[in-house]
C-alpha positions as CSV (number, residue, x, y, z in Angstrom):
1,X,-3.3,15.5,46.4
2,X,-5.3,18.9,47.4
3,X,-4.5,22.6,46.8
4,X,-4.5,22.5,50.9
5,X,-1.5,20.0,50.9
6,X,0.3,22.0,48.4
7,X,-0.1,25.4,50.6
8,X,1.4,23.6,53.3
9,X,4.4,22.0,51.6
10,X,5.5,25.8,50.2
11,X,4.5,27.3,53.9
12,X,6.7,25.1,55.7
13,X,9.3,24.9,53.9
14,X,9.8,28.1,53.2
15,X,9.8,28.6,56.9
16,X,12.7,25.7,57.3
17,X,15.0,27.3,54.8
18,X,17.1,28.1,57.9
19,X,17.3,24.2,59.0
20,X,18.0,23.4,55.0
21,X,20.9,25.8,55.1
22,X,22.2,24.1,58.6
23,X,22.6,20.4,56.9
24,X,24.6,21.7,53.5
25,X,28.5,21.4,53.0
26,X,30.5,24.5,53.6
27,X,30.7,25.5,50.3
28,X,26.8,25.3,49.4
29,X,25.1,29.0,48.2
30,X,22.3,29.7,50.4
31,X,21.4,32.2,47.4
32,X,19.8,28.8,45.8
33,X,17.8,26.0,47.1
34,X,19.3,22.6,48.1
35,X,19.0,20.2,45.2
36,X,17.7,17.7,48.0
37,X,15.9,17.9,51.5
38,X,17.3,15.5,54.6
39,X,15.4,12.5,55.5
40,X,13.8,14.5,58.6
41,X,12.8,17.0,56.4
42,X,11.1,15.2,53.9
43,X,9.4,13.0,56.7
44,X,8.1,16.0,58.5
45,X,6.5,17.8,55.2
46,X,5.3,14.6,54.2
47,X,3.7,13.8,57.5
48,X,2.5,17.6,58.2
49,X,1.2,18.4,55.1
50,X,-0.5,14.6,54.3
51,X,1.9,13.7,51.3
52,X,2.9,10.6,50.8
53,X,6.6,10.0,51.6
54,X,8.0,9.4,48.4
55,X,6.4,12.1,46.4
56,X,7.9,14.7,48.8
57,X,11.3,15.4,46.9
58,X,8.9,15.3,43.4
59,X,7.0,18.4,45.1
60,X,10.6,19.7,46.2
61,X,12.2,19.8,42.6
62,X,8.8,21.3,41.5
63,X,8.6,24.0,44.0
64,X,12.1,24.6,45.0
65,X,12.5,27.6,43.3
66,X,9.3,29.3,44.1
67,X,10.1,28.4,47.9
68,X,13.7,29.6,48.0
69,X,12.7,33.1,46.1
């Protein structure tokens, strides 16, 4: 894990907020993050960003709220 890989994760995803918002129910608050990213979310951070797969939601429930805000 490098400081370069965790700039990446919050840059991207804080440019794909608009494809999160796209994939939630009706009802969802775009006012607050998803409590979970799609699979071809979480394959395209972990992939861009050189994370391994599984630790991607980990870095999601970390950083959500810094992302979203």
């Amino acid at each position: 894990l490098s400081l370069a890989s965790i700039i990446c994760f919050v840059f991207l995803a804080t440019n794909l907020k608009n494809n999160m918002i796209l994939v939630q129910p009706g009802y969802y608050d775009p006012g607050s993050p998803p409590a979970n990213l799609s699979p071809s979310i979480i394959h395209f951070l972990s992939a861009s960003c050189q994370i391994v797969l599984d630790d991607v939601p980990a870095f999601w429930t970390a950083l959500k709220d810094t992302i979203w805000h």
